[in-house]
C-alpha positions in Angstrom: 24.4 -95.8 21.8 27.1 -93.5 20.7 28.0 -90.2 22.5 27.5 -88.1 19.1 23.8 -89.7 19.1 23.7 -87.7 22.7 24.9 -84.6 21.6 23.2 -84.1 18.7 19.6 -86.1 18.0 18.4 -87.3 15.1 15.3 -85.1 13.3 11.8 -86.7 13.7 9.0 -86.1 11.1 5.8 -87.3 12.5 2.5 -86.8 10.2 -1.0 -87.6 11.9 -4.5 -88.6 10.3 -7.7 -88.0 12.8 -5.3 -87.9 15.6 -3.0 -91.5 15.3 0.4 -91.4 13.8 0.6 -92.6 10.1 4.2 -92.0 9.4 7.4 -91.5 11.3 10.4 -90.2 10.0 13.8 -89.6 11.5 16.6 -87.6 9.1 20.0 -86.7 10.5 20.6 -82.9 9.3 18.4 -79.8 9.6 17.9 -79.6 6.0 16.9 -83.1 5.3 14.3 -82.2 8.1 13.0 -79.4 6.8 12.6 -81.0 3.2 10.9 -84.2 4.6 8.3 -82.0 6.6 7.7 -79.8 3.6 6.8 -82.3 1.5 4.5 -84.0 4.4 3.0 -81.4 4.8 2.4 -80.8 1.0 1.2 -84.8 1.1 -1.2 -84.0 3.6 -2.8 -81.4 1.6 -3.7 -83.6 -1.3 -5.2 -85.7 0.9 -9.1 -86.3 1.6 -10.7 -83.2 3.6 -12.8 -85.2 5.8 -10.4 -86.3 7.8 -7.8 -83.5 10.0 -4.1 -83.9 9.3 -1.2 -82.8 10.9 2.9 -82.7 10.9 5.2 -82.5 13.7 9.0 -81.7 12.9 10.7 -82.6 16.3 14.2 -82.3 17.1 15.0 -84.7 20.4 12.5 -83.2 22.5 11.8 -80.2 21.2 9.1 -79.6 18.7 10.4 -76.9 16.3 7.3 -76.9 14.0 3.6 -77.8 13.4 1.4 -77.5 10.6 -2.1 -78.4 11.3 -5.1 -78.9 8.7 -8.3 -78.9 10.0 -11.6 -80.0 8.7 -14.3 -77.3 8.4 
């Protein structure tokens, strides 16, 4: 492991479907983040309604945003 890996982690994009994790994705730079969880979270909203989605963007351990669809 380097020491720059330490002092600044990698971007995760998680997206969920009913609950279990469908796709993970890790990005190095803030924008690349937010682009990746914009479009997963566009994704998600094509997707079939029967089923709740939703998208984590996570930066080491800290979750900097959700998005949550929900089923009615």
């Amino acid at each position: 492991m380097e020491a720059d890996t330490l002092k600044n982690p990698p971007f995760r994009v998680l997206t969920y479907r009913d609950g279990q994790d469908v796709i993970i994705e890790t990005v190095q730079t803030p924008e690349a983040a937010q682009i990746r969880f914009a479009s997963a979270v566009d994704l998600c909203r094509t997707r079939d309604d029967a089923h709740t989605h939703r998208v984590e963007l996570w930066h080491g351990q800290e979750l900097l945003e959700m998005w949550r669809g929900e089923t009615d």
